[in-house]
C-alpha positions in Angstrom: 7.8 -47.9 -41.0 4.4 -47.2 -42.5 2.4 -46.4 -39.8 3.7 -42.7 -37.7 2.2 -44.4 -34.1 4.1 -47.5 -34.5 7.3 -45.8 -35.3 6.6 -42.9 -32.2 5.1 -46.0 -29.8 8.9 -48.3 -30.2 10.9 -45.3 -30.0 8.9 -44.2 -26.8 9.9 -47.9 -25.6 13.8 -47.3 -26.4 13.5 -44.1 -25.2 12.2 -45.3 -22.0 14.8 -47.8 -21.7 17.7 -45.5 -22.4 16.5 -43.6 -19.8 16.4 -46.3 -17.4 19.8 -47.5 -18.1 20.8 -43.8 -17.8 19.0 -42.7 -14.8 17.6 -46.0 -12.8 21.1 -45.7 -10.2 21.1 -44.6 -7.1 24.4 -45.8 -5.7 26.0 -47.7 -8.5 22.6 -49.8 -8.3 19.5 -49.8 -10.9 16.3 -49.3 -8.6 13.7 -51.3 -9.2 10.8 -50.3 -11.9 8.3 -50.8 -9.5 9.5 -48.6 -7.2 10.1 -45.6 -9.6 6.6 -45.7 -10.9 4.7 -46.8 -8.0 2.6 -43.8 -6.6 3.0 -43.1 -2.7 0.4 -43.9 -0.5 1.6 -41.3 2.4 3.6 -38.4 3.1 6.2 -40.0 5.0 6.5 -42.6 1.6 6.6 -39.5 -0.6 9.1 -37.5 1.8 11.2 -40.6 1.6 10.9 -40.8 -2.6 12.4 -37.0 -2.9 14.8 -37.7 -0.4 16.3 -40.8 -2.5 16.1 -38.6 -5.9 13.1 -41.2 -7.2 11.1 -38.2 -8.6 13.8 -37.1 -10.5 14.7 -40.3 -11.8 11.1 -40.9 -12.7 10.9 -37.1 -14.3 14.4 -37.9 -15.9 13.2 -41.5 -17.4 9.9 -40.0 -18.9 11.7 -37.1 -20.4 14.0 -39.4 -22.2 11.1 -41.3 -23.4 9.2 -38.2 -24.7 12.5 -37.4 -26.5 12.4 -41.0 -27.7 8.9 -40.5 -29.1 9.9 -37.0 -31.4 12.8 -38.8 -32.5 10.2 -41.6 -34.0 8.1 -38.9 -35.8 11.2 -37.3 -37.3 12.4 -40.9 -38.3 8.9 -41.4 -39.6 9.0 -38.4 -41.6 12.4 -38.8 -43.0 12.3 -42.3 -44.1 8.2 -41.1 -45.3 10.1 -38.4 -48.3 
């Protein structure tokens, strides 16, 4: 991998992923991606999201992908020497 964006931009993508597979249950069953990263449109909806832990598991999913991303700019820079 030449290019530092494209290595950091498909290891965000696995990262994501990961995180997904990792953190998408609630219950032994993967929510769906819309509903993690939809925004809510009221208070009741966003009392209900922290209630079911879908903040977290969005937080959780993100982190996991920002992890992904420094782990595609340290690949980049290894494989770069």
């Amino acid at each position: 991998m030449k290019n530092p964006v494209a290595s950091i931009i498909i290891f965000v993508i696995i990262g994501l992923v990961l995180g997904y597979l990792i953190f998408g249950r609630i219950s032994g069953e993967y929510v769906d991606i819309s509903t993690i990263f939809k925004s809510s449109s009221g208070a009741i909806e966003s009392f209900g999201r922290k209630l079911a832990g879908i903040s977290k598991i969005r937080q959780n999913i993100l982190i996991t992908g920002g992890v992904g991303g420094i782990v595609g700019y340290v690949v980049y820079l290894i494989r770069k020497r």
